[in-house]
FIMI-769898 format. One record per atom (N, C-alpha, C): residue in one letter; x, z, y. Coordinates in steps of 0.2 Angstrom, whole numbers, plus 2048, in hexadecimal, padded with zeros to 3 digits. Layout:
<sites>
AXZY...
</sites>
This chain:
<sites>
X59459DE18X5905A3E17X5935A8E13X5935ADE16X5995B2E13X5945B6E0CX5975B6E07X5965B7E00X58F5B5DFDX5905AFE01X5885AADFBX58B5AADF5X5905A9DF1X58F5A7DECX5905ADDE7X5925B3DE8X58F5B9DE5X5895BADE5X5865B9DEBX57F5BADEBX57B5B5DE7X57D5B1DE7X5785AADE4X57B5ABDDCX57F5B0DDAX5805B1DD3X57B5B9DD2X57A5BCDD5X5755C2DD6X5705BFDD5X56D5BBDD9X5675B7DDBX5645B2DD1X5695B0DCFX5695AEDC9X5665B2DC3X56D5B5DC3X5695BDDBDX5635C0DBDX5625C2DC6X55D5C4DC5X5565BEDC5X5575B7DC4X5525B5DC0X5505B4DBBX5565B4DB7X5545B4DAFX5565BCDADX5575C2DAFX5585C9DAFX54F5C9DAEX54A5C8DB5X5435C8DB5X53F5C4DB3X5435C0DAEX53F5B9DAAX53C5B5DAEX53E5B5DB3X53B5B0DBAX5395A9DB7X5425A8DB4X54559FDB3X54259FDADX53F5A5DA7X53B5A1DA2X5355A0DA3X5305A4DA5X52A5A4DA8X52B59CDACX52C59BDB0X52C595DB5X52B58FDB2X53358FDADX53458ADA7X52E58ADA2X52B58EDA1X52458FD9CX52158ED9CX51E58DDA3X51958ADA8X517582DA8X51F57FDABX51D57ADACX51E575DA5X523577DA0X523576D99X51B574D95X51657AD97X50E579D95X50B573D99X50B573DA1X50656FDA4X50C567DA2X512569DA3X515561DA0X51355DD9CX511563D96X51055ED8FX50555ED90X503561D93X4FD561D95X4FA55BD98X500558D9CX4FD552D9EX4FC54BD9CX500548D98X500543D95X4FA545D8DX4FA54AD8AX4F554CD87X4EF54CD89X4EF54FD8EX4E854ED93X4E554AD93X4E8543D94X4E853CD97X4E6539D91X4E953BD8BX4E9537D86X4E4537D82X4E153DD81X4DE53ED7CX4D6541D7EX4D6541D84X4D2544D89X4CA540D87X4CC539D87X4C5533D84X4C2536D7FX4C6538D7AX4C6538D74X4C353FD71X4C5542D74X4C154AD75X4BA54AD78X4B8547D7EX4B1545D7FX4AD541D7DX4B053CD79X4AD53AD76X4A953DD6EX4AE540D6BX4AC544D67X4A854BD68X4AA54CD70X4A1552D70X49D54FD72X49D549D74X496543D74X492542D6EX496540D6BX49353FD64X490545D60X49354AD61X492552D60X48C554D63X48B550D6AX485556D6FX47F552D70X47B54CD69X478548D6AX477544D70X47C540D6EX47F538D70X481538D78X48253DD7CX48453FD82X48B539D81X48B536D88X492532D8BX494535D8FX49C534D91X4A0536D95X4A452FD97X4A4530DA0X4A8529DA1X4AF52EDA2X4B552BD9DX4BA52FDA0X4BF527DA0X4C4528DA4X4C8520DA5X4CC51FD9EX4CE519D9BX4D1519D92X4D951DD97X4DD51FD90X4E3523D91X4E751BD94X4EC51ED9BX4F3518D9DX4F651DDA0X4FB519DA2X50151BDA6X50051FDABX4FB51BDAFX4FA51EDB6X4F5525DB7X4F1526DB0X4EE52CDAFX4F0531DACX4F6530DAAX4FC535DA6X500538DADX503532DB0X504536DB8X50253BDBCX4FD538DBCX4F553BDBEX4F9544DBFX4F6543DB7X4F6549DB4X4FD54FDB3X50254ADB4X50954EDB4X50A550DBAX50854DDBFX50A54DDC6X505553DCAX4FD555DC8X4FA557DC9X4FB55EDC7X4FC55FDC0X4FD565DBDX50456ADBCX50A565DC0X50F567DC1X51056ADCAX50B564DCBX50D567DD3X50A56EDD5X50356CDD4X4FE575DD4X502578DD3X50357ADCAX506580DC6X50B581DCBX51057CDCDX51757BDCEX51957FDD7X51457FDDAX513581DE1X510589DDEX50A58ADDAX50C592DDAX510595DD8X515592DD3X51B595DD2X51F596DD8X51F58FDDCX524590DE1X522597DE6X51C597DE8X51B59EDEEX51B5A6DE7X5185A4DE1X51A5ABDDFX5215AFDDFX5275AADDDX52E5AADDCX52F5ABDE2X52D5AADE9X52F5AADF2X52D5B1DF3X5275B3DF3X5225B6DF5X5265BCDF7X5295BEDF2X52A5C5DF2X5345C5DF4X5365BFDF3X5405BFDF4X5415BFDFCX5405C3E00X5415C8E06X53E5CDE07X5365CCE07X5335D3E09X5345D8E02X5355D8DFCX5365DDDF6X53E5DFDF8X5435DCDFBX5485DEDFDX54A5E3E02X5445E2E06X5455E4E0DX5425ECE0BX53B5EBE06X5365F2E06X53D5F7E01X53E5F2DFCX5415F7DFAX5475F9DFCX54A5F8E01X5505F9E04X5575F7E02X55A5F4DFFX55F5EFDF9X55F5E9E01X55B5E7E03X55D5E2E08X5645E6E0DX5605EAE10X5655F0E14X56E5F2E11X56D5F1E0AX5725F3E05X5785EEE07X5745E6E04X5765E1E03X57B5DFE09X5755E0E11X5795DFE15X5805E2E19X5825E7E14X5875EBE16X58C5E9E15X58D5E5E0FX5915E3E0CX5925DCE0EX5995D9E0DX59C5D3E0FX5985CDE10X5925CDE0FX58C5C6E0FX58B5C7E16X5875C2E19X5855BEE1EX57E5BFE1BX5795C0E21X5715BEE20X56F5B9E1DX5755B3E20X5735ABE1EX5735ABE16X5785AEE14X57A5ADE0DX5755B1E0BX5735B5E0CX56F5BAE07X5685B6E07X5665B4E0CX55F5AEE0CX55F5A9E08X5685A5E0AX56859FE06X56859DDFFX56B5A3DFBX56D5A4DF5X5645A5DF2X5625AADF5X55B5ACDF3X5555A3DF2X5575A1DF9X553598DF4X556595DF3X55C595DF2X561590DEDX55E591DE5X560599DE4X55C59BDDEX55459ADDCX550599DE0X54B599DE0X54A591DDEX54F58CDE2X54E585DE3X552583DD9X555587DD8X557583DD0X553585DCDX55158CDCBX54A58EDC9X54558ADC8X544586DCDX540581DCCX54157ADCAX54857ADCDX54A573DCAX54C571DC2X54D576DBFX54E578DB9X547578DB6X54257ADB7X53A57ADB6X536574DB5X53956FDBCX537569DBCX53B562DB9X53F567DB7X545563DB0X540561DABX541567DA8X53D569DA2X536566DA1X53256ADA6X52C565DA6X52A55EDA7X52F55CDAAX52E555DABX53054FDA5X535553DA3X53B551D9DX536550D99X530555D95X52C558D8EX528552D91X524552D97X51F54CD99X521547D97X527545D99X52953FD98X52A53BD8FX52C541D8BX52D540D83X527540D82X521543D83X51A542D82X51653BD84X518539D89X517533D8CX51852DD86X52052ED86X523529D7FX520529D79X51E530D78X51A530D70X51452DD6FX512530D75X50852ED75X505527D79X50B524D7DX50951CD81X50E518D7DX50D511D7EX51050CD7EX51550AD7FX51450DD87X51B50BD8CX51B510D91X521510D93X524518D95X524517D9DX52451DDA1X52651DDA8X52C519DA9X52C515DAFX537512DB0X537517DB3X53F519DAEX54351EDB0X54451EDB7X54751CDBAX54651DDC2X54151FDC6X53C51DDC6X537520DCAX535525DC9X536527DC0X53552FDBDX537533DC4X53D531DC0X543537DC4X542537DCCX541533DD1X53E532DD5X539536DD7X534537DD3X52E53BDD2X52F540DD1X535543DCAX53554BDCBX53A54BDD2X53E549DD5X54254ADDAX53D54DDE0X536548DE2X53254BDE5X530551DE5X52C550DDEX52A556DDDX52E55DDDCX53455DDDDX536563DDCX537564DE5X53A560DE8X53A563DEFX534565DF2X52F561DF0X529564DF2X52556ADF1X52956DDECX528575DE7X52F57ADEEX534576DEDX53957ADF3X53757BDFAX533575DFCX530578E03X52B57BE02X52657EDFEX523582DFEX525588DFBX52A58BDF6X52E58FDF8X533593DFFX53358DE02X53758FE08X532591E0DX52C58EE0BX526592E12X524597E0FX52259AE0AX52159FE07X5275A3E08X52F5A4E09X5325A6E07X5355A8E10X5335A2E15X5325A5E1DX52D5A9E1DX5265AAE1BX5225B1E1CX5245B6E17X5285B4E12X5295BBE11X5305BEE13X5345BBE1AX5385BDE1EX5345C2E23X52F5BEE25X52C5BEE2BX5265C5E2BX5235C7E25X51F5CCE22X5225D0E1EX5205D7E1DX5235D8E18X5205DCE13X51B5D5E11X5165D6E0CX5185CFE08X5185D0E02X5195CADFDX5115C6DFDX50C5C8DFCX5065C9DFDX5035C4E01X5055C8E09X5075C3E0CX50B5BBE0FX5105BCE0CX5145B6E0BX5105B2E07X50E5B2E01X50A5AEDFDX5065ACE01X5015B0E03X4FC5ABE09X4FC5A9E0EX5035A9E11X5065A4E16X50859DE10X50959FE0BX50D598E09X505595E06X4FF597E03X4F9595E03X4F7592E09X4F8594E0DX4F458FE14X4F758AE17X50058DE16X501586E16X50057FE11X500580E0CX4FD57BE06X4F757AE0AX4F157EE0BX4EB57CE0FX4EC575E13X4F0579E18X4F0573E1FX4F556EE1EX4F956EE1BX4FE567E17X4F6564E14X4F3567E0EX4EE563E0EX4EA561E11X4E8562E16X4E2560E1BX4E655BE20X4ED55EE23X4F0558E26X4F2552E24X4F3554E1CX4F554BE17X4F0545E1AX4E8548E1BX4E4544E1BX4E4540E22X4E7544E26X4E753FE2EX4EF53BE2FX4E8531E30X4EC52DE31X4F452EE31X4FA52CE32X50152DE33X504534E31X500539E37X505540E36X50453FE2CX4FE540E29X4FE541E25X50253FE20X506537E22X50B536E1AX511539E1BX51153EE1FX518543E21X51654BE1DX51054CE1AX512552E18X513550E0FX514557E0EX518555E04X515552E02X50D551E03X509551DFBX508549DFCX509545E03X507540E05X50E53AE02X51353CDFEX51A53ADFDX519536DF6X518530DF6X51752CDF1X51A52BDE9X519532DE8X51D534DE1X517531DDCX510531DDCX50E52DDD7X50D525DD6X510521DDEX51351ADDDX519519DD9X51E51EDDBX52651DDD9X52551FDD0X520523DCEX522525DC7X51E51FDC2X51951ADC6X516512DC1X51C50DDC6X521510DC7X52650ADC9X523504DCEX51D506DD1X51B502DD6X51F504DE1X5204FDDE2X5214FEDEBX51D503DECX52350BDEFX51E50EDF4X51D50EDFCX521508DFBX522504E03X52750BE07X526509E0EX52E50DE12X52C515E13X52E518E11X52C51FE10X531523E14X536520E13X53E523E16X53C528E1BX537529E22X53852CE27X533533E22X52E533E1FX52A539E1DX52E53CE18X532537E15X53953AE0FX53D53EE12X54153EE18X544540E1CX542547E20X53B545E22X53854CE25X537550E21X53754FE19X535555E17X53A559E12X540554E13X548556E11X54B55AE16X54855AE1EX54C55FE24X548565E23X541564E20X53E56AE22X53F56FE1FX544570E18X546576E15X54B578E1BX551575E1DX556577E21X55257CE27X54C577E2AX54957BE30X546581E2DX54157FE27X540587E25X54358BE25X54A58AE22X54F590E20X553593E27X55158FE2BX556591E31X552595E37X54B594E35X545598E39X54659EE35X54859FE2EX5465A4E28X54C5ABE2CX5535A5E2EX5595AAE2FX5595AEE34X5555AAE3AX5545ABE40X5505B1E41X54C5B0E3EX5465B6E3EX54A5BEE39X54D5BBE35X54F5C0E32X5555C4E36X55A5C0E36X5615C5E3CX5605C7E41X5595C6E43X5565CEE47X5515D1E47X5505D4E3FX54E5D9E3BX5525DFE39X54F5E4E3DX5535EAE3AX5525ECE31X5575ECE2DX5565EEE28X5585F5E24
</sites>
């Protein structure tokens, strides 16, 4: 791909140029350490405005492992998926509006390369996010329980979770190839979450979308039995997004 790698170094600057990579990183940093704190201390907070709001009980489950999960896997993923369509949303169609795509093209790059560098950038961004926050949840973890995540299935866990932030990225980042409203590229990449969610739910197809991918068995180090085929389909569906994203775009006049 002719001059990805100039581009993917333009693509970079201009994340941390528009505080993208701090912002991101800041994000998941908070809900990181939000969740093992949640988990932990969460009992102990209601039980004191119980005792505070004459004698009210709350059933909340005692703080573990697997409700620290719970919690890091939930508030990383949400947070983690609007970050991925905000940072998509607009990296073609603001190129296209404001004319700089047209520019670009003129110059020794290929279309492919100017797309590809755009979610590469977009995929360390988040990978770097999902460092961070995962890394802080994890030293929160050690401080505040007994016994730790095994390292393994950790990592396994954020490995999901971050591809699963990339293909949401990449469908937000095919509508905003295919529109050229940022606006609307986010609510393509909204409805797609929608119907991932609602598909998870139906027998088979459903262990084939992200959210169905046994990242909360792998990170209490429990069998998440054969997974291999839904891990697989949702490792080709960046390349298929990206290659619908090309398609559609090198026959765009710009």
């Amino acid at each position: 791909m002719m001059g990805f790698r100039v581009l993917l170094i333009k693509e970079m600057r201009e994340q941390f140029r528009t505080s993208r990579m701090v912002a991101v990183a800041a994000v998941f940093v908070l809900f990181g350490i939000l969740g093992p704190l949640t988990d932990r201390y969460m009992k102990e907070l209601l039980d004191a405005i119980g005792s505070q709001g004459g004698g009210m009980t709350f059933q909340v489950p005692a703080p573990s492992l697997a409700g620290a999960s719970a919690q890091i896997l939930k508030n990383l993923t949400q947070f983690g998926i609007i970050c991925a369509l905000l940072l998509a949303m607009g990296s073609v169609a603001w190129e296209k509006e404001r004319g700089t795509a047209g520019m670009i093209m003129t110059k020794p790059a290929s279309r492919a390369a100017f797309l590809a560098a755009k979610l590469v950038a977009i995929s360390i961004n988040l990978g770097v996010a999902v460092i961070l926050g995962c890394g802080l949840a994890y030293v929160y973890t050690v401080l505040l329980y007994p016994s730790a995540f095994p390292i393994g299935g950790y990592l396994a866990m954020m490995g999901l979770m971050w591809w699963t932030l990339v293909i949401f990225a990449a469908i937000t980042m095919l509508g905003s190839t295919v529109t050229r409203s940022a606006t609307a590229a986010a609510g393509i990449g909204l409805v797609a979450l929608l119907v991932m969610g609602l598909v998870g739910a139906i027998p088979v197809v459903g262990a084939f979308m992200p959210s169905s991918l046994p990242a909360s068995q792998l990170v209490l180090g429990k069998d998440p039995g054969n997974f291999l085929g839904p891990l697989l389909f949702n490792v080709a569906l960046v390349p298929v997004l990206f290659a619908a994203t090309w398609l559609t775009f090198r026959r765009q006049e710009l």
